[in-house]
N, C-alpha and C positions, 0 to 999 in steps of 0.2 A: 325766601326764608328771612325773617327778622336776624336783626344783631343781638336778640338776647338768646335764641335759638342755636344762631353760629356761635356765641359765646360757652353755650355748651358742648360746640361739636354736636349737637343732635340733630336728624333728619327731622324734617315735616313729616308728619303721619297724617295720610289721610283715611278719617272713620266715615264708613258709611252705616246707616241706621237703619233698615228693613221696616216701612211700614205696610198695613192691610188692618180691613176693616176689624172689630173685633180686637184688637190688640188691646191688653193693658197698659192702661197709659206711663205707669210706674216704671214697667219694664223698659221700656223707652227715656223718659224724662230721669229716672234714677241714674244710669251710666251717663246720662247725657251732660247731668250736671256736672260731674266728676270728671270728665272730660275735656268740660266747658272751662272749669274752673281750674285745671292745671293751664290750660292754654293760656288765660288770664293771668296765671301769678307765673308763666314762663310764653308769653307770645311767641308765635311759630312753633310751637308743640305739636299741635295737633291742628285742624281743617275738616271741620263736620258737615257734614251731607246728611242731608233723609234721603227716603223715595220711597214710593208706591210703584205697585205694577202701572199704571196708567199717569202718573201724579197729579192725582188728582188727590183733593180732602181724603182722609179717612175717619173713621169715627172708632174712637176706642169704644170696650166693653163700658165701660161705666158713662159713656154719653159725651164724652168730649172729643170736641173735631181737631185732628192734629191736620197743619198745611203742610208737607213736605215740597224742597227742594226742588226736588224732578220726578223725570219718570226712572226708575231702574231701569231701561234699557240706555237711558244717554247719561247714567251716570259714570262717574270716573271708574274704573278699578280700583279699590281700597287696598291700605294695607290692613285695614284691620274691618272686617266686616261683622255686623252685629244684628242678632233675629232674635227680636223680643217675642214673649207667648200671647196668653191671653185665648180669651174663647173664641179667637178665631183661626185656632189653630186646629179645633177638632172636623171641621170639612174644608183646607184651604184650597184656593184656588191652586189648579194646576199647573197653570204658571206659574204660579208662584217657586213652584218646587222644582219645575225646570230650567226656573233662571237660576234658582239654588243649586241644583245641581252644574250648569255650565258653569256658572260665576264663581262657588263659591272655592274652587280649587286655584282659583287663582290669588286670592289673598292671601298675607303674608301668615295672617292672624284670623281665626275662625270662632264667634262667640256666640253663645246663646244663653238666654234669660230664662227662665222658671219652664215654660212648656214649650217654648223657642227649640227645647233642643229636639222634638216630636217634627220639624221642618227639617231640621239637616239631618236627622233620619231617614225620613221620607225620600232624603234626595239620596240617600245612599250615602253621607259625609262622615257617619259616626261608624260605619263598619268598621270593626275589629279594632273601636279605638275604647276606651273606660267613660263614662258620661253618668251624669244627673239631669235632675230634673226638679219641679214641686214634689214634697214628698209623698204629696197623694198621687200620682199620675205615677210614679217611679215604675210598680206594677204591671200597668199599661203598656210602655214603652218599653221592658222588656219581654210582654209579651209580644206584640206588634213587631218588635224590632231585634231578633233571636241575636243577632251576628253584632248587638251593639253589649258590651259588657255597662251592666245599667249600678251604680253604685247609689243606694239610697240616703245615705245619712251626711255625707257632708256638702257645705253652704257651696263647692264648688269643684271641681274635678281639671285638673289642667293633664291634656295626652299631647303632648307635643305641643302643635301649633291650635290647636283645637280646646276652646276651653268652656265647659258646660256650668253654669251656675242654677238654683234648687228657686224656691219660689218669691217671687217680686224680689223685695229690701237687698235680696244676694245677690244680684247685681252690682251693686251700688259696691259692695266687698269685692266682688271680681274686678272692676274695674279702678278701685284702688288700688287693689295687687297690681292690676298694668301701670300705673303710674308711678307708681313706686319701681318698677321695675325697668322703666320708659326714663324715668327722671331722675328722684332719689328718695329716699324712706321723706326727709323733712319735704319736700313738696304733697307727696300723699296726705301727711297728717294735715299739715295747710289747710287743703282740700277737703278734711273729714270736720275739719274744728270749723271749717267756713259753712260747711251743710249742717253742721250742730250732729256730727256723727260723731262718737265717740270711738276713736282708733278702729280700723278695719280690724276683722275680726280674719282669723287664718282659715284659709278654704276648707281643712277638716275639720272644724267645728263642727258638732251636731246641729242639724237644721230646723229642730222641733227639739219638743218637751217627751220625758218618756213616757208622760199621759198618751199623748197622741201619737208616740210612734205605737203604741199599743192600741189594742181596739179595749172597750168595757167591756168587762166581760156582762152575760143576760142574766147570768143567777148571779142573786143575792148576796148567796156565801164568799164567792168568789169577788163579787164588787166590794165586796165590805172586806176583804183583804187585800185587794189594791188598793184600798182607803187608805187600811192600818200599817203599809209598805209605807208609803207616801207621808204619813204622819209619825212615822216611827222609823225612820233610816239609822238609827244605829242601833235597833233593838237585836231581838233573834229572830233571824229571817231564814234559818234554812227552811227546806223542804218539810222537814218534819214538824217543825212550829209553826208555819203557815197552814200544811195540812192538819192541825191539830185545831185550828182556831177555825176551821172552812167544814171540820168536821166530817173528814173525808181521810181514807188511806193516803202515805204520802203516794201511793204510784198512780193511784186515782184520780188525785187532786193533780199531783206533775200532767198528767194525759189533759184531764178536763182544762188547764190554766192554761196548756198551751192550744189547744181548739177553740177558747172561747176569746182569749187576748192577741192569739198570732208570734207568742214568743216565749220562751221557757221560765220558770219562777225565777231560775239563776240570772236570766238576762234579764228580765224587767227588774229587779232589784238592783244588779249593776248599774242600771241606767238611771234607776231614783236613787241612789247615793252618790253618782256622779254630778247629775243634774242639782242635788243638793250641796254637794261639793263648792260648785261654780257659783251659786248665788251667795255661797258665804263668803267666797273671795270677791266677787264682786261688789258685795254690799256690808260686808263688817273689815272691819279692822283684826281681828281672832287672827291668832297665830295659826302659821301650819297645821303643828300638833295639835290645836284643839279643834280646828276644823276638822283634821282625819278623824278624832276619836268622834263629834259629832254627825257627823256624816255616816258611821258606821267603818270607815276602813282599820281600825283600831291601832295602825301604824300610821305614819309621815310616808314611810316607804310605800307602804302598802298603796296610800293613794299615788304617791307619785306614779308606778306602774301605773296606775288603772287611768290618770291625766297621759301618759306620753303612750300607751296603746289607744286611747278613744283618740286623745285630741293631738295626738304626737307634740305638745309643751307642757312642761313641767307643773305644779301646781304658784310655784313662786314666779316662774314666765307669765302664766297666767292671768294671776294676779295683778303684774306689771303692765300687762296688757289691759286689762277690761275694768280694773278699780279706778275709779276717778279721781281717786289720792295722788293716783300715778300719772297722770296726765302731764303732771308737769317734770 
């Protein structure tokens, strides 16, 4: 261990990196930097390892060959072990999942990256723990995986020592949370302003937009009122003025909106006044109050609830968090 290391009293943490063919490379090189780059501005922090089943090259999904270190069977025990996704996760090798499963109980620290968490499933590691995933695949993985409680919407899911982050970039968030948690909030941000990330975002963050947590709906009527949601978040949006404008009873239109979207009129509207909420604190200067009334919450309070139940922080936390006024 370095003397900048013993000067904090911290241990050496050894991370090791899980590669195979198919891997997104992001998922890998995102944590890695962040990792890389606390070790940097604190030597003897951390001690990074790859490995392949065989260590040999792999080739990510998008055509780039990573070399790792070794092979996984003569790597070290980690304390903190890490299984990125990527399209080689939907037939891995068998091995693979049975060195995940010996190995991966023995680390201090259990992580996985966007579809990464679809492996320590497989090994049996998320049984009866809370997990993410990309939010397309979220579906999937709880059907596949009954006994894994599958949460879809936030950038990251921490159950104890096991901690599951949503697709690619949420990495890169998860593993600021460890450094920050490993070192101190000022070496995170360090870390985030050195990658040109602008402050880690908090793992219940929504991981998508309410466009795409929703499907389009196929009629017409119906797409052309989640148009008029989405362009009109503080107008009148109950049941009965959306069903008036779709040209449908409101119990007919509530049925139809939620069969053809996957979510009720009441929630996809929360979720576009929320979602509009957040880019007005992130991108104007607008007070509270005039953001809630434009957003549609018609209270300060009103949105506050609806920020500290989605995103459990305040709309002024928020603010402080992700405006770039506040960075300094």
């Amino acid at each position: 261990m370095t003397r900048a290391a013993k000067n904090r009293g911290m241990p050496q943490r050894t991370l090791l990196f899980v590669l195979f063919d198919g891997v997104q490379s992001l998922d890998v090189t995102g944590p890695l930097e962040v990792f890389a780059g606390a070790e940097n501005h604190t030597p003897g922090t951390y001690r990074i390892h790859t490995a392949s089943l065989d260590g040999g090259p792999v080739r990510t999904s998008s055509g780039l060959t990573l070399v790792p270190d070794e092979a996984l069977p003569a790597a070290p025990d980690p304390h903190t072990l890490l299984v990125p996704g990527g399209q080689g996760t939907r037939a891995p090798d068998p091995r693979l999942i049975e060195w995940l499963r010996a190995h991966g109980p023995r680390a201090r620290r259990l992580l996985s990256v966007c579809t990464g968490a679809a492996l320590l499933a497989a090994a049996g590691l998320l049984d009866g723990r809370r997990a993410t995933t990309h939010w397309a695949y979220c579906d999937k993985l709880a059907r596949d995986h009954p006994a894994v409680t599958v949460e879809p919407e936030p950038i990251y899911v921490r159950d104890g020592d096991v901690a599951t982050s949503a697709g690619v970039t949420s990495g890169i968030d998860l593993a600021l949370a460890l450094v920050e948690e490993d070192l101190d909030r000022d070496v995170a941000l360090d870390v985030a302003r050195h990658l040109v990330v602008f402050l880690r975002r908090p793992g219940n963050q929504a991981q998508f937009s309410a466009q795409l947590a929703a499907q389009t709906a196929q009629r017409a009527p119906l797409r052309e009122v989640q148009r008029w949601i989405a362009e009109h978040p503080a107008g009148d949006l109950t049941v009965e003025s959306l069903a008036d404008r779709a040209r449908l009873s409101p119990r007919h239109f509530a049925r139809a909106f939620r069969e053809e979207t996957g979510v009720t009129p009441g929630r996809y509207v929360d979720r576009v006044r929320l979602e509009h909420a957040r880019r007005l604190l992130e991108d104007t200067a607008d007070g509270i109050e005039e953001v809630s009334r434009a957003s549609g919450y018609g209270t300060p309070e009103a949105m506050r609830r609806a920020f500290l139940r989605a995103l459990g922080a305040a709309p002024a936390e928020y603010r402080r968090r992700f405006h770039p006024a506040s960075a300094h």
